[in-house]
C-alpha positions in Angstrom: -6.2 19.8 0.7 -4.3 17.1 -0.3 -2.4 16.8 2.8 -5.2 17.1 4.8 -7.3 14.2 3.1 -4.0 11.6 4.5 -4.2 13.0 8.0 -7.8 12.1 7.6 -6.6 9.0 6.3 -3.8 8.3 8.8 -6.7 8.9 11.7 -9.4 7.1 10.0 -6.8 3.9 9.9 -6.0 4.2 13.7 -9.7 4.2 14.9 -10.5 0.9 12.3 -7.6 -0.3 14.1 -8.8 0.6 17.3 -11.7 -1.3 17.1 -11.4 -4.1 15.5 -8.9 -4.7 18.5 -11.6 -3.7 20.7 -14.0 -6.7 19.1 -14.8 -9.7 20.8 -13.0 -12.7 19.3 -14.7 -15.7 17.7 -12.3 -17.7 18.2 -9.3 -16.2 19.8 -7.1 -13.4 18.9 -5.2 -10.9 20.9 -8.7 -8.5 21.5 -8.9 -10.8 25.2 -5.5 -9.4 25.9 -6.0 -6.0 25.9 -9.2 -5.8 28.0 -12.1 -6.3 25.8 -13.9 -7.9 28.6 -14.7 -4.2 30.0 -15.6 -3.5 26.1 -19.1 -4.3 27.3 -19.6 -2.0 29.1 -18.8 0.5 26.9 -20.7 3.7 27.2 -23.6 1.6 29.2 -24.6 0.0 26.2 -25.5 -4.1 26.6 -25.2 -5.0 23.2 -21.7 -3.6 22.4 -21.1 -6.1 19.5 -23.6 -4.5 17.4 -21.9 -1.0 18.1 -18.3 -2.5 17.2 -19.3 -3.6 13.8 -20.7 -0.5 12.8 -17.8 1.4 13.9 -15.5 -1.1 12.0 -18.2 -0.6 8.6 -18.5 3.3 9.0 -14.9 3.2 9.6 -13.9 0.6 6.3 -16.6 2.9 4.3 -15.1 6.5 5.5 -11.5 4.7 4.8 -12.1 3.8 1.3 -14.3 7.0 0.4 -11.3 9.1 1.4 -8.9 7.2 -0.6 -10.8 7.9 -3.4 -11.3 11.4 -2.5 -7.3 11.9 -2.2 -7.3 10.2 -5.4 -9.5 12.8 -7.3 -7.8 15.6 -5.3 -4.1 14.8 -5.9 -4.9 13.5 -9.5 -2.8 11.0 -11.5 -2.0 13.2 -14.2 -0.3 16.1 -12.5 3.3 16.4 -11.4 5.1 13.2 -9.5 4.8 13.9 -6.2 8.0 12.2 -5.1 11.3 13.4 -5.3 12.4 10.2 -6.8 9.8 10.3 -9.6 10.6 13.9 -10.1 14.8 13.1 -10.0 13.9 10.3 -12.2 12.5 12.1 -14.6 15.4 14.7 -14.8 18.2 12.5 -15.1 19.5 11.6 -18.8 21.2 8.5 -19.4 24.3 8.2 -21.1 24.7 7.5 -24.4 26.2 4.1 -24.6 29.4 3.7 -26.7 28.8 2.4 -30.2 29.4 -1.3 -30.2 33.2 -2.8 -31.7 32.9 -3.8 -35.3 33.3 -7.9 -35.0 36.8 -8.9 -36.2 36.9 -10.8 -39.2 37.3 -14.6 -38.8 38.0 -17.2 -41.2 35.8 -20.1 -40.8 37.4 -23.4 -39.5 38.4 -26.5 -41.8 35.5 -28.9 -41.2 36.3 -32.1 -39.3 37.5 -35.5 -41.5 35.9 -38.4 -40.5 38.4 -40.4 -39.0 38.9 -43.8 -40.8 
């Protein structure tokens, strides 16, 4: 289940991406470059832009509701799903060697004020 919420996820990401390419720009961007002037025609529809920006909100709404959902699936308090997590957790550190008694040391004659 798990897995299939990210494909979800993965494909959900693609579209948004998709179309927010797809957009016409504002005020420049790279959308012109990839042929959104026959965006308009799109499907026969005149007023494309409206479509667009629903896509892009239905898209951003599914997105997050699915990350959420993957979330409550997967769970945060059940096993680390990476291996490094999980190899983490199994190694033991050494013990670190019990720190050299200081040597004994004689304090130094203090300075005489030279005259």
């Amino acid at each position: 289940m798990f897995t299939a919420l990210v494909v979800l996820i993965l494909i959900v990401c693609l579209l948004l991406a998709l179309v927010v390419l797809a957009q016409n720009p504002k005020g420049g961007g790279i959308s012109s470059q990839f042929g959104a002037g026959g965006a308009a025609n799109l499907m026969g529809v005149k007023r494309t832009g409206d479509l667009l920006e629903k896509l892009t909100w239905g898209f951003a709404i599914g997105l997050i509701v699915l990350s959420l959902g993957s979330h409550m699936v997967g769970g945060s308090a059940g096993p680390a799903r990476s291996i490094n997590q999980q190899r983490a957790q199994q190694v033991k550190l050494p013990a670190s060697p019990a720190p050299a008694p200081a040597p004994a040391t004689t304090p130094a004659p203090a300075p005489t004020p030279a005259q």
